[in-house]
C-alpha positions as a printed Julia matrix, in Angstrom:
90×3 Matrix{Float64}:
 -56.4   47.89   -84.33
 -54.46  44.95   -84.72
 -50.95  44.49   -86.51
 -52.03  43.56   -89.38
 -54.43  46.28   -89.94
 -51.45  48.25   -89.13
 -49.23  46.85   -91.36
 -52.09  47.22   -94.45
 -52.68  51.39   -93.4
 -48.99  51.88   -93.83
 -48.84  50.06   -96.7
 -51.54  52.36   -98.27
 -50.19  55.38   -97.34
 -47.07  54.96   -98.19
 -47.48  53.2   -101.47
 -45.81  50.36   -99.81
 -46.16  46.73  -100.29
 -47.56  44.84   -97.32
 -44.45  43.24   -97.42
 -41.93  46.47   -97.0
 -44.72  47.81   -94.63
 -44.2   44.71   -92.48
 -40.68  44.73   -92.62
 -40.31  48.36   -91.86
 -43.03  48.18   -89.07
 -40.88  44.69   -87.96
 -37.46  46.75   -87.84
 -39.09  49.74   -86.21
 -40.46  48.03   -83.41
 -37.38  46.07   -83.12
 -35.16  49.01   -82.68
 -37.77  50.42   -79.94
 -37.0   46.87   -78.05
 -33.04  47.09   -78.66
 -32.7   50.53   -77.35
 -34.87  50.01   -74.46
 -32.95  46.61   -73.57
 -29.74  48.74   -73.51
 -31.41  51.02   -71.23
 -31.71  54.03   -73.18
 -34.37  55.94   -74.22
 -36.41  56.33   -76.97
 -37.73  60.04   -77.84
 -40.42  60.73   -80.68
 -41.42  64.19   -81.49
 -44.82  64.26   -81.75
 -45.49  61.06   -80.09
 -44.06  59.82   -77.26
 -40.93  58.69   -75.08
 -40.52  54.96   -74.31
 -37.94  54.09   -71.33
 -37.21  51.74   -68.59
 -37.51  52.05   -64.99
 -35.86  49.57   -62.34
 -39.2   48.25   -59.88
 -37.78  47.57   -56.56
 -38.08  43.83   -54.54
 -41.61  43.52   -53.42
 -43.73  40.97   -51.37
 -47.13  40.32   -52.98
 -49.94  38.63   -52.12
 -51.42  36.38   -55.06
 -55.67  36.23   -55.3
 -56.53  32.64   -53.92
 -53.29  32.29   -52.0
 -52.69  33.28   -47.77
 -48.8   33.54   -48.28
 -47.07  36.66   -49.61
 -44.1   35.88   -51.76
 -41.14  38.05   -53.21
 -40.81  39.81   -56.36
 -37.44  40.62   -57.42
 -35.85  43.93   -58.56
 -36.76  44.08   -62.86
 -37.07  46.71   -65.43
 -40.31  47.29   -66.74
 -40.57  49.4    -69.76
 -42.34  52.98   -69.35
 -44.45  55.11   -72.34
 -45.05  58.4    -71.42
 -47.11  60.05   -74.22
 -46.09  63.73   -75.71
 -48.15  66.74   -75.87
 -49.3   66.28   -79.1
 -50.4   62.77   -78.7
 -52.72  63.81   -75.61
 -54.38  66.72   -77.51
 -55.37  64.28   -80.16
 -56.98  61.64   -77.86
 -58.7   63.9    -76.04
């Protein structure tokens, strides 16, 4: 499923126009990436909980390259799905 086909399901379910679905589906998402660049985390019943995690310095090695080179300390952002949301995809 793609955005779009996202934004036209929500749109037709909640009587929306594509264009309120988009914005709301815009705003949403932007919130997620607000909160998480702040750090915090993000907790949806049901769903999920989105968070960041620090990854420590590393030395990898690159396919088609003999030296090892360093990658520094960054946040990566974490999903961890809820209870609910593993039931229904198994």
């Amino acid at each position: 499923m793609k955005k779009s086909d996202l934004i036209k399901l929500v749109a037709n379910k909640a009587h929306l126009t594509k264009k309120a679905a988009n914005e709301a589906i815009e705003v949403t998402f932007g919130e997620i990436q607000r909160a998480l660049q702040k750090g915090e985390r993000i907790v949806l019943s049901g769903f999920g909980t989105f968070k960041t995690t620090l990854v420590k310095d590393k030395m990898v090695r690159y396919p088609g390259e003999s030296d090892k080179k360093l990658v520094k300390s960054h946040r990566e952002a974490r999903f961890t799905p809820g209870r609910e949301f593993r039931k229904v995809v198994k």
